[in-house]
N, C-alpha and C positions, 0 to 999 in steps of 0.2 A: 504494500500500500504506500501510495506517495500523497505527500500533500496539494501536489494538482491535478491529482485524483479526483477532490473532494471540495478545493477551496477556490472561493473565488480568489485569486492572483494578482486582480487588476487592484480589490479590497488591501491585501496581504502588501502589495508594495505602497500603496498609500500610509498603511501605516510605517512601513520603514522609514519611506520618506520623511514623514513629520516627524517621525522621532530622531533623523538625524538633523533634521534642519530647526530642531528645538535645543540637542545638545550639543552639535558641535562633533561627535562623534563618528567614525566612520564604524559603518557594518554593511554584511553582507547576511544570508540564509543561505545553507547548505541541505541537500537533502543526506541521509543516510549513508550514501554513497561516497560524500563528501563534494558532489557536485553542487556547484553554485545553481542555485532555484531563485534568485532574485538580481536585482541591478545591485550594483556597488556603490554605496551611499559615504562622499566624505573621505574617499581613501586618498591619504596621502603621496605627495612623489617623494618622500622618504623611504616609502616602505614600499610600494608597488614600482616605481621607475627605478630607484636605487637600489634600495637591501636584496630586492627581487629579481632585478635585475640582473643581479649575480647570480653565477650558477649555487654559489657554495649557500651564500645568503637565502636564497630560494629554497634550498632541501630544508635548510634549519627553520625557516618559517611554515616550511609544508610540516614539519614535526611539532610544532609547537601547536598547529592548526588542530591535528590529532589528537595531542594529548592535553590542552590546555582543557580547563574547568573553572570557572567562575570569572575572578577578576584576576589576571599572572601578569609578570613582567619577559615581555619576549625574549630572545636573544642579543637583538638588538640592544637592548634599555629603553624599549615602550610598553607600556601599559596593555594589555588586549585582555577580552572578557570572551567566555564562549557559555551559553545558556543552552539544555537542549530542549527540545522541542520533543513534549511525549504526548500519546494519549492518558486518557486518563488510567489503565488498566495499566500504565509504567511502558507501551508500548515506545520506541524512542523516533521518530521520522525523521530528524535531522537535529539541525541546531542552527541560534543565531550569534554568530562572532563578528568581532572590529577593536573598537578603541582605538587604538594607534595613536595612544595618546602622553604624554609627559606629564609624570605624579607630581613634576618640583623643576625647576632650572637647572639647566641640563650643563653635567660639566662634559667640555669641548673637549676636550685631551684623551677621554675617557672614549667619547664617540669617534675622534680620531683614529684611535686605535684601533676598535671596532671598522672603518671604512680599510685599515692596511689591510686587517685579516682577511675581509672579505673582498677584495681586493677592486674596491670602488675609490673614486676620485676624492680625497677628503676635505676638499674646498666644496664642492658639490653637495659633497654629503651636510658638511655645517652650514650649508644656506638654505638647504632644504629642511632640517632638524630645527634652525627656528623658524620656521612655520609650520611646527606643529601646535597642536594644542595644548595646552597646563592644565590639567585640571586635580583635584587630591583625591586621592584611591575614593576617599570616603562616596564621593562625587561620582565618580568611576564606576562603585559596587552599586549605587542608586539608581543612577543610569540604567543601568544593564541589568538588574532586578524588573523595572520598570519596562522595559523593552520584552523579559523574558515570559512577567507577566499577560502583557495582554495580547503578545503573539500565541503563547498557548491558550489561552481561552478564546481567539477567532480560531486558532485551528480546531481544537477540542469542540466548541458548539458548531462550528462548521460540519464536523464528521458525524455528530451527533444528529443533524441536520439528513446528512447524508444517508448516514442507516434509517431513520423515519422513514424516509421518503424511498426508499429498496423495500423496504419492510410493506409500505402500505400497494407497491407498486406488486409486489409476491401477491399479497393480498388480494388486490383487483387481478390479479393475475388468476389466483385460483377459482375466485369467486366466478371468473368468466370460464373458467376450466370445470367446475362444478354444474354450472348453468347450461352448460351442455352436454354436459353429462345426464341431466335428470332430464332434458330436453331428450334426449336417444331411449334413457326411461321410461317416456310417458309415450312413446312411441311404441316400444318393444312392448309397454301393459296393451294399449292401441290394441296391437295384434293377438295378444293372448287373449281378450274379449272377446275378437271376431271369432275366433280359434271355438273359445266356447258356446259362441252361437252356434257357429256350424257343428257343435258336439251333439246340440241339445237337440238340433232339426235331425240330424241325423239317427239318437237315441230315439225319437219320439217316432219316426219312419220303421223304425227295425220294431218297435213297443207292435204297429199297427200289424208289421208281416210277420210277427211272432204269432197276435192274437188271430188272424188268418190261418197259420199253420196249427192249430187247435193243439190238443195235447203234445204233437211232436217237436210245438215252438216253445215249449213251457220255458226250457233249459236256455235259452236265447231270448226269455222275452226279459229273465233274470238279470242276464250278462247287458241286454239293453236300458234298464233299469240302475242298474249301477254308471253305466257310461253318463245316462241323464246326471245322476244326483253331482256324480263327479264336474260335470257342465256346468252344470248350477255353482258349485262349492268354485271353481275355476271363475267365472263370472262374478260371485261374490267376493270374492279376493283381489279378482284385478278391481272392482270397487273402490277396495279400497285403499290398496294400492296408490292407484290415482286420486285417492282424493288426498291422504299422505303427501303425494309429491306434487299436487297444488300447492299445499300450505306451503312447503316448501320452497317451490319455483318465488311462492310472492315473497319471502322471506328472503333468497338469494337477489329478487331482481332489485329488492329497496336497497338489499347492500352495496348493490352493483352500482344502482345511480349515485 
């Protein structure tokens, strides 16, 4: 199961949107997979044109993607939060990660170093590092609480949504599978009535050339005798029968509208 499965999408990046252009924040949603399900909201050119840029900078931010939980400080020395995205039954469908953001004023020397390792331009690297954002972890965990929040509850009433509506769909699904069913029903009684008429004219015909045949039909007028009663009990049954799967059919058809 994916989330654009189930969710409206076009909902799901509106609220990205606003929550990055509320906090300053960059994020993105992942599904399961670890494939991006949304736009990239906010991301810096410190971290996506530079760090990532690198080849070596790039493994260690794809590791950090993986293993990060809540609010951690990346490899680099920024901030990033990763929230996941579950149902409600602890099912997990992705997660929503970013930050890329600076807890306090960032010392240079330190990021310097970090640009030899990874073997980026370090003049580059410190003009792009101040423009990031500052903001204090405290800030940071709020943030992305807040984001974790009420992404899981559109997604959660979204799927919740989603099974109603399979569920009532089954529903009308059987009810019309039913309805023709007692419709083939009321067909096949149909015929086992006719069935019995033709038993009882036939009974009542063989009764007449019984009493014709005087003593020698006795034994035959018996055996036509029983075919009647049997007629009859056959007729009384498909009665009611059909009148059973009246109530029924009116019972099925209100469901159905």
């Amino acid at each position: 199961m994916k989330i654009q499965d189930f969710c409206d999408m076009n909902k799901f990046e509106s609220i990205m949107d606003n929550w990055a252009k509320s906090t300053g924040l960059a994020t993105v949603a992942v599904g399961a997979d670890g494939a991006y399900i949304s736009d990239c909201y906010n991301f810096t050119d410190f971290c996506i044109k530079l760090t990532r840029g690198s080849q070596e900078g790039c493994r260690r931010c794809e590791q950090c993607d993986r293993e990060g939980e809540g609010v951690y400080p990346c490899h680099a020395g920024l901030y990033d939060f990763g929230i996941p995205i579950t149902l409600n039954d602890g099912t997990v469908l992705g997660s929503v990660i970013g930050g890329q953001v600076l807890p306090e004023e960032p010392d240079e020397d330190t990021f310097r170093a970090t640009a030899r390792t990874l073997g980026i331009d370090e003049n580059a690297y410190i003009e792009a590092l101040h423009k990031v954002p500052i903001r204090s972890r405290a800030e940071i965990q709020a943030s992305a609480n807040l984001l974790g929040d009420v992404i899981n509850m559109f997604v959660r009433s979204s799927y919740q949504e989603y099974q109603n509506s399979t569920i009532l769909t089954n529903l009308r699904d059987g009810i019309s599978k039913v309805a023709g069913e007692i419709e083939s029903a009321n067909e096949s009684t149909a015929k086992i009535a006719a069935f019995s008429k033709r038993q009882n004219i036939l009974a009542l015909n063989a009764s007449i050339e019984a009493a014709r045949a005087g003593d020698s039909g006795k034994g035959f007028a018996v055996v036509a005798e029983e075919v009647r009663k049997l007629a009859e009990g056959m007729s009384t049954t498909s009665t009611e029968i059909n009148s059973k799967l009246s109530q029924i059919t009116v019972t099925i058809n209100s469901l159905n509208q």
